[in-house]
TIGUVO-550933 format. One line per field, with one value per residue (C-alpha): x, y, z; residue in three letters. Coordinates in nm, 3 decimals. Example, Ala and Ser with C-alpha at 12.3 -4.5 7.8 and 13.67 -1.06 7.14 Angstrom:
BEGIN
x <- (1.230;1.367)
y <- (-0.450;-0.106)
z <- (0.780;0.714)
r <- (ALA;SER)
This chain:
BEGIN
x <- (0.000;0.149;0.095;0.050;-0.063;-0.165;-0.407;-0.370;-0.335;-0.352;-0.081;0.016;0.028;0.400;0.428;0.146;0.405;0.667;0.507;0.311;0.546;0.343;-0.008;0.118;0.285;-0.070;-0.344;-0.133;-0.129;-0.520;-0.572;-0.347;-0.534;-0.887;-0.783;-0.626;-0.945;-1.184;-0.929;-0.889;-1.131;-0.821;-0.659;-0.844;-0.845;-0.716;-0.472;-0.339;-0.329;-0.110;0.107;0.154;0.247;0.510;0.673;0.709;0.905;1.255;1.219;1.054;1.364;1.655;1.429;1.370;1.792;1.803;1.625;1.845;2.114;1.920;1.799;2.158;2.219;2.354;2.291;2.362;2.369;2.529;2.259;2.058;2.423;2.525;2.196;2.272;2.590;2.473;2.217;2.450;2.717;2.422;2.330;2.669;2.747;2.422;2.497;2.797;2.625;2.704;2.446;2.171;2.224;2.590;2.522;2.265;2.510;2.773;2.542;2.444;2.812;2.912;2.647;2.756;3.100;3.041;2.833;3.143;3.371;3.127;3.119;3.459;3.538;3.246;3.370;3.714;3.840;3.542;3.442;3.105;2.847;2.753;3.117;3.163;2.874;2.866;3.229;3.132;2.743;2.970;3.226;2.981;2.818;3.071;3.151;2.798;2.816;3.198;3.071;2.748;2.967;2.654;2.386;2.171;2.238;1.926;1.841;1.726;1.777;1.437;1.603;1.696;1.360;1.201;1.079;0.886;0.744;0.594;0.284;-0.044;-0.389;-0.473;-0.858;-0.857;-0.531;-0.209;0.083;0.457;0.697;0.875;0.591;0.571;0.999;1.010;0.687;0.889;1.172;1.012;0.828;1.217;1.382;1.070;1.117;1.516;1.462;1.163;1.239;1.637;1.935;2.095;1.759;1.771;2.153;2.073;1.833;2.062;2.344;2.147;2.001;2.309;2.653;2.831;2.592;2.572;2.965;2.912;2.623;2.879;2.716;2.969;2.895;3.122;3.020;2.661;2.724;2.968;2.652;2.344;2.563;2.663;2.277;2.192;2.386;2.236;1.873;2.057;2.135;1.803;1.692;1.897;1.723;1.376;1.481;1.544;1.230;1.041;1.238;1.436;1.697;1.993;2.058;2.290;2.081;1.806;1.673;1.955;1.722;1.697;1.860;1.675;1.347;1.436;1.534;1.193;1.031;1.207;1.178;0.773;0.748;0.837;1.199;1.414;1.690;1.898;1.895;1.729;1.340;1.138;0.984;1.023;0.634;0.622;0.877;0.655;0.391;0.620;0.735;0.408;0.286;0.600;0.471;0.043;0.195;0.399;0.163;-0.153;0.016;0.118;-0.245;-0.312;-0.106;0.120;0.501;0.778;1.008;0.680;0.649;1.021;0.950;0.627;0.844;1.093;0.812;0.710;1.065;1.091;0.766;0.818;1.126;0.983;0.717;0.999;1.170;0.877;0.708;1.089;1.065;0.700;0.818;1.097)
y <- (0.000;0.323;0.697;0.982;1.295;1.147;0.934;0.573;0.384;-0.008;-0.190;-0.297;-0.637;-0.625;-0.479;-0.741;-1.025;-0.898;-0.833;-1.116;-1.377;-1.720;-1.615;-1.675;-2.063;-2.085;-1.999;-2.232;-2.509;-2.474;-2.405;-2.752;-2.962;-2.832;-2.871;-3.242;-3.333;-3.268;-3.446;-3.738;-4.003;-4.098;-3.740;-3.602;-3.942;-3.862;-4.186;-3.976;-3.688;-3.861;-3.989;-3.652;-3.522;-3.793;-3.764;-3.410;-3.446;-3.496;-3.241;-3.016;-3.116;-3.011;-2.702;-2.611;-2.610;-2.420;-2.122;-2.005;-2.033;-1.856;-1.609;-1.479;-1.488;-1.785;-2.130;-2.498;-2.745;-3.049;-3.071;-3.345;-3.538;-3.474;-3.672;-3.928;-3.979;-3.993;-4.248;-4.474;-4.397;-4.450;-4.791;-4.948;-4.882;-5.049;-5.335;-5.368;-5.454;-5.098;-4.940;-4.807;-4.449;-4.466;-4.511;-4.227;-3.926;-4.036;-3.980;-3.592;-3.529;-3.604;-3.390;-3.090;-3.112;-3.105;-2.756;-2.691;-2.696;-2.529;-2.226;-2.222;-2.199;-1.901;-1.665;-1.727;-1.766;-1.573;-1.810;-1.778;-2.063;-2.171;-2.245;-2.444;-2.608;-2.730;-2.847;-3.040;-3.164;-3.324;-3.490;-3.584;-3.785;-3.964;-4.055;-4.197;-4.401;-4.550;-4.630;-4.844;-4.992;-4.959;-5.101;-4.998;-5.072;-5.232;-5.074;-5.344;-5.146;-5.033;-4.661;-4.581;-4.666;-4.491;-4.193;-4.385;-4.664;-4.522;-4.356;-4.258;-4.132;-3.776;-3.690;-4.034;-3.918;-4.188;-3.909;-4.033;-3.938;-3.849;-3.545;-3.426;-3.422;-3.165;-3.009;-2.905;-2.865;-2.592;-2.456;-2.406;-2.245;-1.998;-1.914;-1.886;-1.660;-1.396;-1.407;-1.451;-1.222;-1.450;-1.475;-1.063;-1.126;-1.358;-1.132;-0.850;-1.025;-1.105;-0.814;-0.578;-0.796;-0.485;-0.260;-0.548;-0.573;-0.177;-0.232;-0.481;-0.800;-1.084;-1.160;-1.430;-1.609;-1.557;-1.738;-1.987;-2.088;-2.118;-2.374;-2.578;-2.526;-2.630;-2.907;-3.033;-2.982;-3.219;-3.484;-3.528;-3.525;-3.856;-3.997;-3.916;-4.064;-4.401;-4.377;-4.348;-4.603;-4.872;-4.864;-4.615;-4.589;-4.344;-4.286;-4.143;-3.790;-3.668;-3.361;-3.315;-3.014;-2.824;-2.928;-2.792;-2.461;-2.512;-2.567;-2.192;-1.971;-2.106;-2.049;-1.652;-1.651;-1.445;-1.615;-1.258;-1.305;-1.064;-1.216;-1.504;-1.719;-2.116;-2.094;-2.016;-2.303;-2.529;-2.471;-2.430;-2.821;-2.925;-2.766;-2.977;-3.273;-3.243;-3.128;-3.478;-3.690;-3.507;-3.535;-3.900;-3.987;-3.876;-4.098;-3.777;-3.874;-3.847;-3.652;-3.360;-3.350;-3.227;-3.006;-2.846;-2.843;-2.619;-2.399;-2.350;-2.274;-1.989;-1.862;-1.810;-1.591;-1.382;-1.323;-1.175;-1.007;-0.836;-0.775;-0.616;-0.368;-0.283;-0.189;0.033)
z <- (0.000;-0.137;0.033;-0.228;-0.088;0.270;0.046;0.059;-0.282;-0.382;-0.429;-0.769;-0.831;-0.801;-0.494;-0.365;-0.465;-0.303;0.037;0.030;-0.174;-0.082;-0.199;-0.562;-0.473;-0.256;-0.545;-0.772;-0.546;-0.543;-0.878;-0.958;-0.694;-0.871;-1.260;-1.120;-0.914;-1.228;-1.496;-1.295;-1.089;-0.802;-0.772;-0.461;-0.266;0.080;0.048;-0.264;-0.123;0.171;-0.097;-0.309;0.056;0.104;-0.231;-0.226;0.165;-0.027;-0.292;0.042;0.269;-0.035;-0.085;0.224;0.248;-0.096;0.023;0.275;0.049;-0.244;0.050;0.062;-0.337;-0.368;-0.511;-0.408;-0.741;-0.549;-0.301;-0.422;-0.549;-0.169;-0.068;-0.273;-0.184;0.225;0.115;-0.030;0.261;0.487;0.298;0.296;0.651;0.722;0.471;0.686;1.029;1.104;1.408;1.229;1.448;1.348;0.946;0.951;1.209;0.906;0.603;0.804;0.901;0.486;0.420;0.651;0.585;0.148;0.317;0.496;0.184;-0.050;0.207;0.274;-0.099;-0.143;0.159;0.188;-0.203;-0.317;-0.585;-0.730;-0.607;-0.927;-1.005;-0.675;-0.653;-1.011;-0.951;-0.624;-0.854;-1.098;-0.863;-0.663;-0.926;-0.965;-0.634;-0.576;-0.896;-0.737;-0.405;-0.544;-0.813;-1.103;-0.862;-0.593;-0.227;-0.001;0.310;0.588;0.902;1.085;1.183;0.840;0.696;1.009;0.834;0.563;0.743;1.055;1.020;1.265;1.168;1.179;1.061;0.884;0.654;0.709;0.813;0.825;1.085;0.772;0.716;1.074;1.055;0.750;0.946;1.225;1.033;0.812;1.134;1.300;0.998;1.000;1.356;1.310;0.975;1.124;1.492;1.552;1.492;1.266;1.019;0.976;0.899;0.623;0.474;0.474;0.296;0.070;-0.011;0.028;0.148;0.125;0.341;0.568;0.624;0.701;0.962;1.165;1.014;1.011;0.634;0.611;0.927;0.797;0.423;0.614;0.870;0.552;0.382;0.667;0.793;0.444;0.439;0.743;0.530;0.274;0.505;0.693;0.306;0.252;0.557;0.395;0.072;0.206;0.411;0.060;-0.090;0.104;-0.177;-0.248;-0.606;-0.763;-1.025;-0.832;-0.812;-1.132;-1.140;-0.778;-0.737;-0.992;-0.864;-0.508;-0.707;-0.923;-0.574;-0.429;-0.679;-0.759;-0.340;-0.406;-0.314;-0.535;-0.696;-0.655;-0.273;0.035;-0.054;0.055;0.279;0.379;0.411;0.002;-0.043;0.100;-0.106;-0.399;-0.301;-0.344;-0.654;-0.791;-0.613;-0.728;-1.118;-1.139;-0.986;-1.146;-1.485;-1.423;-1.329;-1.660;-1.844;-1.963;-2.019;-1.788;-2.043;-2.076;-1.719;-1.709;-1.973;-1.758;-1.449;-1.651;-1.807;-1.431;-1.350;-1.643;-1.548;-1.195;-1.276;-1.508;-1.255;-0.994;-1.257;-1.336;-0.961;-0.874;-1.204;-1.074;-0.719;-0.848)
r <- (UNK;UNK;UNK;UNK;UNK;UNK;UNK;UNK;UNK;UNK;UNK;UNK;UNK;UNK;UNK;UNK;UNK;UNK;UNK;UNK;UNK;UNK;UNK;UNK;UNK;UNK;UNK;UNK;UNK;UNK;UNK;UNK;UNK;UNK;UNK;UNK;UNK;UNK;UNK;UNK;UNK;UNK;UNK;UNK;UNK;UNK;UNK;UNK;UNK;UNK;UNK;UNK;UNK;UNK;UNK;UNK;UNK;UNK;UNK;UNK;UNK;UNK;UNK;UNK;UNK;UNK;UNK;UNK;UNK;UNK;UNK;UNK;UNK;UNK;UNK;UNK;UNK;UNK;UNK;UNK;UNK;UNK;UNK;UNK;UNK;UNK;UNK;UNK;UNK;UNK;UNK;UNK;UNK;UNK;UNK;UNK;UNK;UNK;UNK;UNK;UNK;UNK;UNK;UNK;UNK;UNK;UNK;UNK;UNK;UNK;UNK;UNK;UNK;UNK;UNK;UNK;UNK;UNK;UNK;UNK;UNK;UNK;UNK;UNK;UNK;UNK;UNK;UNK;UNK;UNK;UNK;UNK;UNK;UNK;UNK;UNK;UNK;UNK;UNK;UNK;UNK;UNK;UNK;UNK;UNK;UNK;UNK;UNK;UNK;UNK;UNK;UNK;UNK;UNK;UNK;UNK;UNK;UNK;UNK;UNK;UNK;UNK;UNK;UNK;UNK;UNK;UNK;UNK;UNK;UNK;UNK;UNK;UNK;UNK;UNK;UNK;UNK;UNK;UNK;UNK;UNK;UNK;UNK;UNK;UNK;UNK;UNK;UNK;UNK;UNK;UNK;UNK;UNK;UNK;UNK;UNK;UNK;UNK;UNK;UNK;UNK;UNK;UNK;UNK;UNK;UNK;UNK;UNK;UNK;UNK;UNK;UNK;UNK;UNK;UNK;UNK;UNK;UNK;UNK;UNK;UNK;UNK;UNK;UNK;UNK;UNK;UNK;UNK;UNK;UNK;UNK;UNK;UNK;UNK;UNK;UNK;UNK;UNK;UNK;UNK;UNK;UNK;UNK;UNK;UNK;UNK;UNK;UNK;UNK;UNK;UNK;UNK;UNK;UNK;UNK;UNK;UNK;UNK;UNK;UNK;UNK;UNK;UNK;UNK;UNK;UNK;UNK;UNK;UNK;UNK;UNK;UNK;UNK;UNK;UNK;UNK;UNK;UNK;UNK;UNK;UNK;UNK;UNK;UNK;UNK;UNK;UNK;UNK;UNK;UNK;UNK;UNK;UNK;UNK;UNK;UNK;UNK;UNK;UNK;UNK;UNK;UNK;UNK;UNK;UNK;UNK;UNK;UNK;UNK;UNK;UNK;UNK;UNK;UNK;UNK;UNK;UNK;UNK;UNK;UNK;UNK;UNK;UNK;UNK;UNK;UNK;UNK;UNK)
């Protein structure tokens, strides 16, 4: 709401985006849970439902790590290759009589420490994240496909599959431990970003490093902290994987890390940094999660649901570009 004259004026649309950056992510969400209830007989089944919840908890969990890095202008491509990689670490130890507690604190502490090196890298040798993180996607890659030697690894141990196979009733809908985890994991990042110190810091550098090095902000402490607080993300993300599937497969989730960026940028965050919210991520996650399953209910191919998740992707950019050229 603008002030001309002591009058009060509406908001522009653009203005109404940025203020309010997960009403867009919410009215899609709706809008793809109508169009996919009417084209299809099975789409708004609560069991469904349940299950677009669970499959969008990985993509959620990587996402959910991806905004705060994208909240300070920076990007994470390795993140779903680092998941992979702590699934199959994960799996082996396990395979190896390993305790189940053990296997998973190893897959999280990979996870934190690839964080660790990616932020290291970005504030002390001020590389650009895109240049890391592509660097540390593609070795990655092939680290996962060494360690499970061109086949996937079964997971038998009860802990690891936790996530996936424990489940209670609530109102009649089956919900995971795996959904109330990335619950209270999105609730916590909220709180951290709109009520803590260290959330106003991240906004800050993201939106001005420079001005924030000149208000006393620690900017390098505050980038060093979102990746190794991301990587953490990435890590429980592994854990949620194997609770979906009890297998760890190097070939899974290849486009992982762009649908967690698909997932941010459709939730409102800005990929130039200082904007955003984990409560539009979440709904970003699932619009990924009702288009997939919506369009495989309707028989449409897996190759032109990529191709809609990218048109999503290109859409929701243009959207900020546009909302930030309205504000100024």
């Amino acid at each position: 709401m603008t002030t001309v004259n002591g009058a009060r004026e509406r908001d522009s649309p653009g203005e109404f985006l940025l203020r309010a950056p997960a009403v867009g992510p919410a009215l899609a969400l709706v809008v793809a849970v109508v169009v996919f209830s009417l084209s299809t007989d099975t789409f708004f089944d609560l069991d469904n439902l349940s299950t677009v919840v669970q499959q969008s908890l990985v993509v959620g969990t990587l996402a959910l790590g991806q905004t705060l890095i994208i909240l300070i202008a920076g990007i994470d491509l390795s993140n779903a290759s680092s998941m992979v990689v702590a699934t199959l670490v994960m799996a082996k130890l396990a395979a190896a009589d390993t305790n189940g507690f053990v296997a998973l604190l190893a897959g999280v502490v990979l996870t934190i420490l690839v964080g660790l090196f990616i932020g290291t890298l970005a504030t002390r040798v001020k590389l650009p994240a895109f240049i890391i993180t592509l660097g540390t996607f593609t070795g990655l890659t092939a680290v996962a496909k060494l360690i499970a030697g061109g086949q996937a690894v079964p997971v038998g141990d009860g802990l690891l599959q936790w996530l996936g196979t424990k489940r209670y009733l609530f109102g009649g809908i089956p919900i995971t431990y795996g959904m109330t985890l990335a619950l209270i994991m999105f609730l916590v990042v909220w709180y951290a970003l709109t009520k803590t110190a260290w959330g106003k810091h991240v906004y800050a550098v993201g939106n001005a490093p420079e001005s924030a090095r000149l208000s006393g902000i620690k900017v390098n402490r505050t980038v060093l902290s979102v990746y190794l607080v991301g990587g953490l993300c990435f890590g429980i993300a592994a854990w949620q994987a194997l609770g979906r599937t009890p297998n760890a497969d190097p070939n899974q989730f290849q486009l992982g890390n762009l649908d967690s960026i698909t997932a941010v940028v459709l939730g409102g965050t800005s990929l130039f940094g200082g904007r955003g919210s984990v409560l539009g991520t979440l709904f970003g996650a699932l619009v990924v999660a009702v288009l997939r399953s919506g369009l495989t209910q309707m028989g449409v191919d897996g190759n032109y649901q990529d191709l809609a998740t990218g048109a999503l992707l290109i859409a929701a950019v243009v959207v900020d570009r546009i909302a930030r050229r309205q504000q100024s």
